[in-house]
PQR file of N, CA, C, O and H, with PARSE charges and radii, in Angstrom:
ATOM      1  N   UNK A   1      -3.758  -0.682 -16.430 -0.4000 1.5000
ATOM      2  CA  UNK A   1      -2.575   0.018 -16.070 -0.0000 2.0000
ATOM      3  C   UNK A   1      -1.760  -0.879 -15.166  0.5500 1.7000
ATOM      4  O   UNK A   1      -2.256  -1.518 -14.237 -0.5500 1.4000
ATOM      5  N   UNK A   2      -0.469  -0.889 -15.497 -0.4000 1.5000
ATOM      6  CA  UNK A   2       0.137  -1.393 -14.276 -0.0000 2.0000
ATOM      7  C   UNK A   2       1.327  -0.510 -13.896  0.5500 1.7000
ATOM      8  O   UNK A   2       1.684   0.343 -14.709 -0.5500 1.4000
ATOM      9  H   UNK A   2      -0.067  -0.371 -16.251  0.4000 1.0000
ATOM     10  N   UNK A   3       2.080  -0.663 -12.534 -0.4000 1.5000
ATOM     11  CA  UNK A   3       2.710   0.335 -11.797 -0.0000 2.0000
ATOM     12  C   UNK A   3       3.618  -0.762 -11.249  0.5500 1.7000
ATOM     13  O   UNK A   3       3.452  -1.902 -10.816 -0.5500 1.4000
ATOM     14  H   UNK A   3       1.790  -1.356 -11.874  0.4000 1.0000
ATOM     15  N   UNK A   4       4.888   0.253 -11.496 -0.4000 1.5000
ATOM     16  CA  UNK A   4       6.043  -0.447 -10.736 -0.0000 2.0000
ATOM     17  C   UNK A   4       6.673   0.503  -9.836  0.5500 1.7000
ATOM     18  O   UNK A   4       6.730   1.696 -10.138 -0.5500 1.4000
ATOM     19  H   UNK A   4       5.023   1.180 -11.847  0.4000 1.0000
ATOM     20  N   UNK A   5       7.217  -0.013  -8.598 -0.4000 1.5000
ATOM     21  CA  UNK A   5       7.842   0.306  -7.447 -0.0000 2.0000
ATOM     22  C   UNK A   5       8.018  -0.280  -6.542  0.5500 1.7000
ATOM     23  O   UNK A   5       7.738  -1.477  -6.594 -0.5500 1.4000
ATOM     24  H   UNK A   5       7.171  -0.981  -8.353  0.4000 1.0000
ATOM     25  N   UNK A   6       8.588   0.310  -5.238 -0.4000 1.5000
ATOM     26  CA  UNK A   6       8.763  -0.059  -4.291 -0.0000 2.0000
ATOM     27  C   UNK A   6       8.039  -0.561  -2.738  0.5500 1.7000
ATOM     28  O   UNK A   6       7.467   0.318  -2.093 -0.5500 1.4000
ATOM     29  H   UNK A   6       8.816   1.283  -5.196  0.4000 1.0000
ATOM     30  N   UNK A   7       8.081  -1.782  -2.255 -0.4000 1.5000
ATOM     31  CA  UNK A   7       6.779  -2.011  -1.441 -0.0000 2.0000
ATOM     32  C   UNK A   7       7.277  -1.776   0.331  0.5500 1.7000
ATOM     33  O   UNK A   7       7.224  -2.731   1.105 -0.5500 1.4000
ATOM     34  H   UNK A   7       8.546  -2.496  -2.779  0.4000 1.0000
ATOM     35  N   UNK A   8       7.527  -1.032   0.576 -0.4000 1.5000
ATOM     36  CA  UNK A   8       7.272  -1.333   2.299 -0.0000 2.0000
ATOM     37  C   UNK A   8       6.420  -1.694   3.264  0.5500 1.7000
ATOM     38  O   UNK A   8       5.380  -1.071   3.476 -0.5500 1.4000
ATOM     39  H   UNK A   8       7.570  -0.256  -0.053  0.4000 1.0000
ATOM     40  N   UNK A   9       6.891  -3.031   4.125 -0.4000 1.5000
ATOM     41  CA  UNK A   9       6.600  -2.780   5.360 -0.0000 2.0000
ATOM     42  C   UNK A   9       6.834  -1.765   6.629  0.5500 1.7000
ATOM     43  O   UNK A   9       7.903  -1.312   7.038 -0.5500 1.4000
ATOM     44  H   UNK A   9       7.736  -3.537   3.953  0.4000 1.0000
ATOM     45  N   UNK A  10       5.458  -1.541   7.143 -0.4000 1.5000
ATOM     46  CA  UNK A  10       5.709   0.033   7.889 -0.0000 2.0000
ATOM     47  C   UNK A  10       5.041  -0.956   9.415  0.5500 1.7000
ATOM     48  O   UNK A  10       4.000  -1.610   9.475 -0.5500 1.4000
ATOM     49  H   UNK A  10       4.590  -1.910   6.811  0.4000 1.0000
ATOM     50  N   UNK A  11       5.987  -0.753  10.391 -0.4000 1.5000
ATOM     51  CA  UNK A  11       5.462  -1.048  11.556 -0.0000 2.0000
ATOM     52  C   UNK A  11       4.887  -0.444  12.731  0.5500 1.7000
ATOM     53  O   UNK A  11       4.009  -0.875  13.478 -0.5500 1.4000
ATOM     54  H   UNK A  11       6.832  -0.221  10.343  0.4000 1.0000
ATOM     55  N   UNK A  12       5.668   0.846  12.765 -0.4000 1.5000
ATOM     56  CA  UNK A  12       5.771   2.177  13.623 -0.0000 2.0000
ATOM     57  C   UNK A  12       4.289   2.068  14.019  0.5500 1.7000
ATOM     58  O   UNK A  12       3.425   1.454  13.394 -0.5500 1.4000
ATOM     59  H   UNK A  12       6.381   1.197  12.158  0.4000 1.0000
ATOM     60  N   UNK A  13       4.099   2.939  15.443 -0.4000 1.5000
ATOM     61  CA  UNK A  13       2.851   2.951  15.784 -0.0000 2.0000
ATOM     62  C   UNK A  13       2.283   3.784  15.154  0.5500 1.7000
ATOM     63  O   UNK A  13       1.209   3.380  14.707 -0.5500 1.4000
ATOM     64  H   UNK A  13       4.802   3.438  15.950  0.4000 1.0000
ATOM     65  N   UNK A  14       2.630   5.201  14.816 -0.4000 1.5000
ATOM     66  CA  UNK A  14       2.063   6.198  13.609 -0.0000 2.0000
ATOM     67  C   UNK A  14       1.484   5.885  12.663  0.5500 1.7000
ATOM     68  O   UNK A  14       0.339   6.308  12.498 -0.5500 1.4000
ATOM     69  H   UNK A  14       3.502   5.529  15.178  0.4000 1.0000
ATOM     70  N   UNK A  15       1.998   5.167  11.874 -0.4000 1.5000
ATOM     71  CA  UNK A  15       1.548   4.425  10.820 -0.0000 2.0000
ATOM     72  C   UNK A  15       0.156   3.407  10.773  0.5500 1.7000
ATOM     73  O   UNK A  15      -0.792   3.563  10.004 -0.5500 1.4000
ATOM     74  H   UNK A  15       2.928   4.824  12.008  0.4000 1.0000
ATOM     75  N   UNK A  16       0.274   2.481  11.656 -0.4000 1.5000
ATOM     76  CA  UNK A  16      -0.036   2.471  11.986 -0.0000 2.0000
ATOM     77  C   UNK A  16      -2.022   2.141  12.840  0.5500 1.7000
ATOM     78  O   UNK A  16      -2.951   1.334  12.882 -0.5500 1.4000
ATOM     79  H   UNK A  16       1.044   2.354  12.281  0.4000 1.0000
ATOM     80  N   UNK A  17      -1.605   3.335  13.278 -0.4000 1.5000
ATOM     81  CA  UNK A  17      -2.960   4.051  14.101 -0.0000 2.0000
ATOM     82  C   UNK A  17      -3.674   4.902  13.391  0.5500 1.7000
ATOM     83  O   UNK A  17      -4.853   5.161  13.635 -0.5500 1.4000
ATOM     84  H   UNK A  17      -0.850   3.990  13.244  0.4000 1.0000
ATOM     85  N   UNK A  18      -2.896   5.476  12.310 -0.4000 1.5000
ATOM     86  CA  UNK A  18      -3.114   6.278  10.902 -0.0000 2.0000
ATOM     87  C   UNK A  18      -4.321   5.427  10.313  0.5500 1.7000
ATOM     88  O   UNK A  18      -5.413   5.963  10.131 -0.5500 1.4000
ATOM     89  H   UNK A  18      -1.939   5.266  12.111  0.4000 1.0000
ATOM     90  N   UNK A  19      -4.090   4.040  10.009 -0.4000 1.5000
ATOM     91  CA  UNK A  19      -5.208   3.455   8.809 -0.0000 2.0000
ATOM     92  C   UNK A  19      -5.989   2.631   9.834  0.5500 1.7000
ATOM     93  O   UNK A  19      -7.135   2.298   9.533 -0.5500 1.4000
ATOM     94  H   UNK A  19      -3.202   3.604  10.157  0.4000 1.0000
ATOM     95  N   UNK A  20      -5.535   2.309  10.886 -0.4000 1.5000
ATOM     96  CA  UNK A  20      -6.677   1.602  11.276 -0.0000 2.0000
ATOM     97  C   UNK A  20      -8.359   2.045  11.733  0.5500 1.7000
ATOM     98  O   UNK A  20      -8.494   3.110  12.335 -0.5500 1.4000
ATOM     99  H   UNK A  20      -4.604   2.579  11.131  0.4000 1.0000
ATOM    100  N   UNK A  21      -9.297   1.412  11.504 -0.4000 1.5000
ATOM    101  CA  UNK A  21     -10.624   1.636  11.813 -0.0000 2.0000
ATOM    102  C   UNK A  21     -10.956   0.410  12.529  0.5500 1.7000
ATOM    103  O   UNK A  21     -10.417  -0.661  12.811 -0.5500 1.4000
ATOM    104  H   UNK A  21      -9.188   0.547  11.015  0.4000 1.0000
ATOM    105  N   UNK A  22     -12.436   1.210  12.765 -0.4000 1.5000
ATOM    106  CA  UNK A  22     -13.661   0.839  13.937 -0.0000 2.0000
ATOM    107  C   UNK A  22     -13.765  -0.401  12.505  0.5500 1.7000
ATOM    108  O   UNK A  22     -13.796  -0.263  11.283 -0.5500 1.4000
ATOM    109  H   UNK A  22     -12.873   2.080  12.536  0.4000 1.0000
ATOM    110  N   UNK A  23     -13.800  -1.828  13.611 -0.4000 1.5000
ATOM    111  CA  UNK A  23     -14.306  -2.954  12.990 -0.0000 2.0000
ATOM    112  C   UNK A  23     -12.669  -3.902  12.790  0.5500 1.7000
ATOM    113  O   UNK A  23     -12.415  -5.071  13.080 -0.5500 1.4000
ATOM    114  H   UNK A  23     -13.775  -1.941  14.604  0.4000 1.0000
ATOM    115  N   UNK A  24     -12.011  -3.095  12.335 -0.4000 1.5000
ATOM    116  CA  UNK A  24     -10.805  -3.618  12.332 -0.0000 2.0000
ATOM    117  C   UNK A  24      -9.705  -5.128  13.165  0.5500 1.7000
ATOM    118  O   UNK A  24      -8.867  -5.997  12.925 -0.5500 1.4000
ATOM    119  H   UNK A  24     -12.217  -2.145  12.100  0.4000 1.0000
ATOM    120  N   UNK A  25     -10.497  -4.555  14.154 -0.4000 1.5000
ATOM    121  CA  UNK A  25     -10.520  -5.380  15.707 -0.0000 2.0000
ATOM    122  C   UNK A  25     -10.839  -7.306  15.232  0.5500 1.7000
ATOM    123  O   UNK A  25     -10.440  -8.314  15.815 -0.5500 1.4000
ATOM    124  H   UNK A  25     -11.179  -3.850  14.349  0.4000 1.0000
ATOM    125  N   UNK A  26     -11.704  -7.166  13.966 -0.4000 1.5000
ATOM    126  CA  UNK A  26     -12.232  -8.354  13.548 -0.0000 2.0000
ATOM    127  C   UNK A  26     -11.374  -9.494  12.958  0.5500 1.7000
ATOM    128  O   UNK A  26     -11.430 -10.724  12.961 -0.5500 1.4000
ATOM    129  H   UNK A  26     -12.029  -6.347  13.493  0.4000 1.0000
ATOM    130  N   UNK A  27     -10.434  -8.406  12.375 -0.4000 1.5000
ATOM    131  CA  UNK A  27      -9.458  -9.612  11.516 -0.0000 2.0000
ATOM    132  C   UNK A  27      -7.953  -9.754  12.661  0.5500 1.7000
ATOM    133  O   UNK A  27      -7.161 -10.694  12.718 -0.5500 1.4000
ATOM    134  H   UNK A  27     -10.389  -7.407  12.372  0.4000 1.0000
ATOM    135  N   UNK A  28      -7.955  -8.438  13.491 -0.4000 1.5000
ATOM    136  CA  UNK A  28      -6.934  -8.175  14.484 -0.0000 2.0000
ATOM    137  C   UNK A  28      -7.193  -7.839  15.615  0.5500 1.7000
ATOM    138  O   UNK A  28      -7.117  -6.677  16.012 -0.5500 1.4000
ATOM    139  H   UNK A  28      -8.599  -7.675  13.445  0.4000 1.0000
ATOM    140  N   UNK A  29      -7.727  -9.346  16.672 -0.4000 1.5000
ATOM    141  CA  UNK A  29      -7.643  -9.410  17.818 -0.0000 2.0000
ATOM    142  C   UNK A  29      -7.634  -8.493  18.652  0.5500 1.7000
ATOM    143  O   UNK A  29      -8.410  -7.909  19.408 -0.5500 1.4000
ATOM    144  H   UNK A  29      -7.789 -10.290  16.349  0.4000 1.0000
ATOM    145  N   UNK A  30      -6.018  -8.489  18.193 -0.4000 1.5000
ATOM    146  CA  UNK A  30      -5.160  -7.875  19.278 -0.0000 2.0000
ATOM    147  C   UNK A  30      -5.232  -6.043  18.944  0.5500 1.7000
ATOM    148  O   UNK A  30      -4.469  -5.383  19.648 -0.5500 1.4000
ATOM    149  H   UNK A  30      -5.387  -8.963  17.579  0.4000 1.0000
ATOM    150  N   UNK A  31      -5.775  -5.550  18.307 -0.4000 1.5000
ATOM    151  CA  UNK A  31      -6.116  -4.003  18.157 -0.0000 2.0000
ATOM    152  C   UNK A  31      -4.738  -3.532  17.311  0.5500 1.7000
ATOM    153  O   UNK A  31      -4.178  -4.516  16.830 -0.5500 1.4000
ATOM    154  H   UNK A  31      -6.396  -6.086  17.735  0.4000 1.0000
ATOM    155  N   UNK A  32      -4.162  -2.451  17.059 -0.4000 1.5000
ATOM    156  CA  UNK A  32      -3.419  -1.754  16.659 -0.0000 2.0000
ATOM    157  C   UNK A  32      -2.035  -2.605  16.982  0.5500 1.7000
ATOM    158  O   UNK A  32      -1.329  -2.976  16.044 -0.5500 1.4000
ATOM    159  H   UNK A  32      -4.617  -1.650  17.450  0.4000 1.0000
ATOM    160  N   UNK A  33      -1.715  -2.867  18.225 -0.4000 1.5000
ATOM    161  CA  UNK A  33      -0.741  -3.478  18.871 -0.0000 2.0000
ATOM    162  C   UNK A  33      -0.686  -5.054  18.406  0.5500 1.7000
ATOM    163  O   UNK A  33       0.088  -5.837  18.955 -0.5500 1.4000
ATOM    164  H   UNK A  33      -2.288  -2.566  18.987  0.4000 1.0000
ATOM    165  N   UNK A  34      -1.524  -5.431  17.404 -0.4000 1.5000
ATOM    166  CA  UNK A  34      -1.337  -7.171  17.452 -0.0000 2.0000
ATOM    167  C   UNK A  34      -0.399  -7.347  16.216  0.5500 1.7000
ATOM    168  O   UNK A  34      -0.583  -6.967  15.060 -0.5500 1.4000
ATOM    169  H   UNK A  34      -2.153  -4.794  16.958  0.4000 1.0000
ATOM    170  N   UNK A  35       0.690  -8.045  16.778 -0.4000 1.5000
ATOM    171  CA  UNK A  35       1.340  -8.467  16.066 -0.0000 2.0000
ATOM    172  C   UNK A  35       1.677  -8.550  14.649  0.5500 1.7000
ATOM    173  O   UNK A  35       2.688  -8.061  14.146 -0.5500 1.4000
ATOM    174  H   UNK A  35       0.840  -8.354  17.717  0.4000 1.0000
ATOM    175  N   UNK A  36       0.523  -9.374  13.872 -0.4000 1.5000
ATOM    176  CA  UNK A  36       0.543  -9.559  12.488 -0.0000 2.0000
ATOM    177  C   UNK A  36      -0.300  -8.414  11.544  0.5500 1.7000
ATOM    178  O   UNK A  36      -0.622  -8.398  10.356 -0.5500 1.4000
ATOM    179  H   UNK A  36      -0.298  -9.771  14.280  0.4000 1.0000
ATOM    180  N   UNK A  37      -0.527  -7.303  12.872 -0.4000 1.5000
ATOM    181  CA  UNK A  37      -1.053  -5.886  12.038 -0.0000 2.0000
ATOM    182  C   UNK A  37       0.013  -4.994  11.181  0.5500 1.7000
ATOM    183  O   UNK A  37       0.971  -4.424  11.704 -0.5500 1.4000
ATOM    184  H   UNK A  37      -0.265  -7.317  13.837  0.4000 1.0000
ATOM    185  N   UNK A  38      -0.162  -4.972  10.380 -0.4000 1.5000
ATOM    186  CA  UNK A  38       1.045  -4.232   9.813 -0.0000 2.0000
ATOM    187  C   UNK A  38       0.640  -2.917   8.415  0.5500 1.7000
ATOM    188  O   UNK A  38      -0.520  -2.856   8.009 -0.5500 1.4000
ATOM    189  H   UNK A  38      -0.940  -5.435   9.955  0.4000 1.0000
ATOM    190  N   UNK A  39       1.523  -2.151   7.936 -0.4000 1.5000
ATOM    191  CA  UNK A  39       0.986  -1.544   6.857 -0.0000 2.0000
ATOM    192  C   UNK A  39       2.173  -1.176   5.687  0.5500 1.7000
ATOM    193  O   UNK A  39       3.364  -0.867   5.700 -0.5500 1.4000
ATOM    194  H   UNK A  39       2.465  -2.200   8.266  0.4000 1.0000
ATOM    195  N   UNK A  40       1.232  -1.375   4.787 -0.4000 1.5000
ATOM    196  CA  UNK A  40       2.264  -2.035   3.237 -0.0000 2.0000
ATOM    197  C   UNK A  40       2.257  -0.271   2.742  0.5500 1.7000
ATOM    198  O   UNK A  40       1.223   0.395   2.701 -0.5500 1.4000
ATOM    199  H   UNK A  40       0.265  -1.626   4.776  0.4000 1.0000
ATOM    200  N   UNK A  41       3.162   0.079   2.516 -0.4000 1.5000
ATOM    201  CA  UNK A  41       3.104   1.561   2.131 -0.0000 2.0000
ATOM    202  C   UNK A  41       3.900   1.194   0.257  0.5500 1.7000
ATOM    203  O   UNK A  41       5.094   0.899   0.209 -0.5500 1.4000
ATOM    204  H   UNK A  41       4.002  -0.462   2.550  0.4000 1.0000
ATOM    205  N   UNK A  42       3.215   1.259  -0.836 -0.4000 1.5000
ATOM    206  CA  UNK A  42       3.771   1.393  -2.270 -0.0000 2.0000
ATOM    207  C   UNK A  42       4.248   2.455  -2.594  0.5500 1.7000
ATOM    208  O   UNK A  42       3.453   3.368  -2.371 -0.5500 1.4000
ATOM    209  H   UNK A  42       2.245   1.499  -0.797  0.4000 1.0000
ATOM    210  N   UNK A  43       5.280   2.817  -3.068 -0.4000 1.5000
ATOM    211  CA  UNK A  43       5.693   3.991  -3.997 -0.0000 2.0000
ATOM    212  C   UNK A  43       5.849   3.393  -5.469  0.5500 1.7000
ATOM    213  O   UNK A  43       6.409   2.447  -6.023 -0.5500 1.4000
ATOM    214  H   UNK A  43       5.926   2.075  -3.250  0.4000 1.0000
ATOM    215  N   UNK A  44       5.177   4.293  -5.734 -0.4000 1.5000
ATOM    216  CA  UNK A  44       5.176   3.895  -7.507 -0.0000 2.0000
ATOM    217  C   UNK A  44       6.574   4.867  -8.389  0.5500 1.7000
ATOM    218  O   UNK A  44       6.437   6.086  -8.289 -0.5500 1.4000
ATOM    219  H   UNK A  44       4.722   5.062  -5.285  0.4000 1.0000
ATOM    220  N   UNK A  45       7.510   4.508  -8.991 -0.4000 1.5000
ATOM    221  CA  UNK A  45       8.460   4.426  -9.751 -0.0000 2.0000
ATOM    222  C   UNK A  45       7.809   4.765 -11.520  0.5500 1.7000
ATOM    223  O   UNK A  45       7.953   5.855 -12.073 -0.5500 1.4000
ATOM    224  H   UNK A  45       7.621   3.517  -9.072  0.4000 1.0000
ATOM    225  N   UNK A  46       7.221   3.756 -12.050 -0.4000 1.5000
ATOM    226  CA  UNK A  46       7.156   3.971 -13.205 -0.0000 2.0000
ATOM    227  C   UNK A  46       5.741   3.608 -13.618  0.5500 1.7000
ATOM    228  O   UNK A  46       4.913   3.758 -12.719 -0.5500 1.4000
ATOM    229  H   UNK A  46       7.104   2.871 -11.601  0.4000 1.0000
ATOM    230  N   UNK A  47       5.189   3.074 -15.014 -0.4000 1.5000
ATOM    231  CA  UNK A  47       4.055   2.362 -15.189 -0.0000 2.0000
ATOM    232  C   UNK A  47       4.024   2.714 -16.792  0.5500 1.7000
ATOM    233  O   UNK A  47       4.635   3.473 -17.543 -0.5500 1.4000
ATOM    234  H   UNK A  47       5.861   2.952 -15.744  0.4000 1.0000
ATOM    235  N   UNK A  48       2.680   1.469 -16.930 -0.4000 1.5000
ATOM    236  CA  UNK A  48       2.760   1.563 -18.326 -0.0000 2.0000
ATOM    237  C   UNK A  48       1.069   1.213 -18.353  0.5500 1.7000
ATOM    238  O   UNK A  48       0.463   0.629 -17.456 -0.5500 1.4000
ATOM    239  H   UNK A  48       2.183   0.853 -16.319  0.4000 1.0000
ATOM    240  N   UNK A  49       0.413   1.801 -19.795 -0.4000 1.5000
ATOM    241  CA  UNK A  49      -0.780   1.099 -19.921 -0.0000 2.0000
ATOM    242  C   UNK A  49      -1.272   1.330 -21.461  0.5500 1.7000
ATOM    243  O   UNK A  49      -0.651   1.836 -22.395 -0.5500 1.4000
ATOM    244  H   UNK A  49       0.906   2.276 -20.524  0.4000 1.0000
ATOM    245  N   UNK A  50      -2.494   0.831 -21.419 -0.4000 1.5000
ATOM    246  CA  UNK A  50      -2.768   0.860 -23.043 -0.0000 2.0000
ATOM    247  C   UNK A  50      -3.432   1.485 -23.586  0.5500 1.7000
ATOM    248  O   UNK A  50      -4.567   1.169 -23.230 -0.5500 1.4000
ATOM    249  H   UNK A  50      -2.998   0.419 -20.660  0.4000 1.0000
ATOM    250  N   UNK A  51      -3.506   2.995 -24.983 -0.4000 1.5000
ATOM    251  CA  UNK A  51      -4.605   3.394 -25.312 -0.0000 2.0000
ATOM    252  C   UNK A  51      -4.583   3.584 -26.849  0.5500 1.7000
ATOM    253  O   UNK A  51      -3.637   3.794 -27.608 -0.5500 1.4000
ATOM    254  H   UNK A  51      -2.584   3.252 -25.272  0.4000 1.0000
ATOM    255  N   UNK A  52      -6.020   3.436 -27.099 -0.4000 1.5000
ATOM    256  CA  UNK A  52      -5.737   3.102 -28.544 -0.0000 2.0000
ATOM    257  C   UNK A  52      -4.977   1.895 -29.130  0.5500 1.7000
ATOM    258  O   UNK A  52      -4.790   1.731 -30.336 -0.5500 1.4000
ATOM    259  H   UNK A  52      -6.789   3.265 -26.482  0.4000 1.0000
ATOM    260  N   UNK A  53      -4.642   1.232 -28.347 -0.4000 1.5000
ATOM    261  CA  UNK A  53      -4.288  -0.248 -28.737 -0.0000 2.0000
ATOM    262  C   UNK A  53      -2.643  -0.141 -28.805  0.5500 1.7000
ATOM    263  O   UNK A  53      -1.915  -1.038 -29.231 -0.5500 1.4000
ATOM    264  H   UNK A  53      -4.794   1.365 -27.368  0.4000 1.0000
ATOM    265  N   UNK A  54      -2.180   1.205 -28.274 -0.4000 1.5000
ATOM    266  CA  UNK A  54      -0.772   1.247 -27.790 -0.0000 2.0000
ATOM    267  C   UNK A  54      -0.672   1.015 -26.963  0.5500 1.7000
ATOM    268  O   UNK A  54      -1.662   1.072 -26.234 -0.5500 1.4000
ATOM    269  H   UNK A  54      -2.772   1.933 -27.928  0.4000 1.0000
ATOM    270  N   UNK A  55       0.763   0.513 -26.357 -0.4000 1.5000
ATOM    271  CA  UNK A  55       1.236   0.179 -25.261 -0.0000 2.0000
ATOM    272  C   UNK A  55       2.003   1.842 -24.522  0.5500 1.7000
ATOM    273  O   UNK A  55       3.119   2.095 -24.976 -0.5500 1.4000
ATOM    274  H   UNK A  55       1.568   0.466 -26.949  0.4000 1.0000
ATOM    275  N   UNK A  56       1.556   2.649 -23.700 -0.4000 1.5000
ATOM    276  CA  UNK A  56       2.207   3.914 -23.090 -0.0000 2.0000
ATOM    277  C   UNK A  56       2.639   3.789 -22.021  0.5500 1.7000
ATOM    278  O   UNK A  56       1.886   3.820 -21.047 -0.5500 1.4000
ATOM    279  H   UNK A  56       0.650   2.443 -23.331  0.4000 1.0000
ATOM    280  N   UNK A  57       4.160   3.589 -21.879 -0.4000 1.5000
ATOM    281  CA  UNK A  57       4.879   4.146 -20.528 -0.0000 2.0000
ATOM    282  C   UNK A  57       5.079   5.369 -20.319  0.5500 1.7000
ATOM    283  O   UNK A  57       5.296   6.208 -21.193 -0.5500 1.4000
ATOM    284  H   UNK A  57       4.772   3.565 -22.670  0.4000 1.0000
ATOM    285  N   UNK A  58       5.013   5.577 -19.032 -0.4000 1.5000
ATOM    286  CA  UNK A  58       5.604   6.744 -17.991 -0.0000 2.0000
ATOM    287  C   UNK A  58       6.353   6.757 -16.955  0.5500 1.7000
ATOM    288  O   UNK A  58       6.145   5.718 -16.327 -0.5500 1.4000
ATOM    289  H   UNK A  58       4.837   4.895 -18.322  0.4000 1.0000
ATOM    290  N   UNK A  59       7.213   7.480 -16.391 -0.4000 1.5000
ATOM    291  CA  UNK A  59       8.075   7.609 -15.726 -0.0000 2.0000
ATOM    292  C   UNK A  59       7.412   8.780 -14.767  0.5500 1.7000
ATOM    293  O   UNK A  59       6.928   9.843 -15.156 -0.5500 1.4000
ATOM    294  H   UNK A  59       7.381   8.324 -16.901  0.4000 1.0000
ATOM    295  N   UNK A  60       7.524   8.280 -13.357 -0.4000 1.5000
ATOM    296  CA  UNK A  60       6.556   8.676 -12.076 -0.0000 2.0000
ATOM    297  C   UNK A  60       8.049   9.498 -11.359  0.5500 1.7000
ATOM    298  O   UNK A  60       9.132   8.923 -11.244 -0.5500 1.4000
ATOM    299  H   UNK A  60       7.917   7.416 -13.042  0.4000 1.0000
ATOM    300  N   UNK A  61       7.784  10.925 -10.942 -0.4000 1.5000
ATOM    301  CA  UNK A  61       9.066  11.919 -10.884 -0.0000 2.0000
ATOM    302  C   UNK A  61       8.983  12.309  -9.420  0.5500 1.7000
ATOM    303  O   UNK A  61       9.808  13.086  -8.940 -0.5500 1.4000
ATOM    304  H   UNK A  61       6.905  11.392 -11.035  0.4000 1.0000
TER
END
C-alpha cells in the first residue's frame, strides 16, 4: 500500500510530551525540551494498492 499526504513538523510542548517515553532520554539528551526532538504528524490524503493483481486507489475523506 502506499499513502499520500501531508507531513508536519509539530514542535509545541503538547505534542510533544504526548509521544515521548521512558528511555527516550537515549537518543535525546536533552529530554522533551532538546532541541532536535521533534514530532512528524502525517495526514493521509489519498492511496493506492494492489489486489488481485489490480492496481486500487482511494480517496481518504
Amino acid at each position: 500500500m502506499m499513502l499520500r499526504g501531508t507531513m508536519e513538523v509539530l514542535t509545541d510542548a503538547k505534542s510533544k510530551e504526548m509521544i515521548w517515553r521512558e528511555g527516550d532520554e537515549q537518543y535525546y539528551p536533552g529530554g522533551v525540551t532538546d532541541p532536535n526532538y521533534c514530532v512528524l504528524k502525517f495526514t493521509a490524503t489519498d492511496g493506492r494498492f494492489y489486489s488481485d493483481f489490480y492496481p486500487r486507489s482511494f480517496v481518504i475523506e
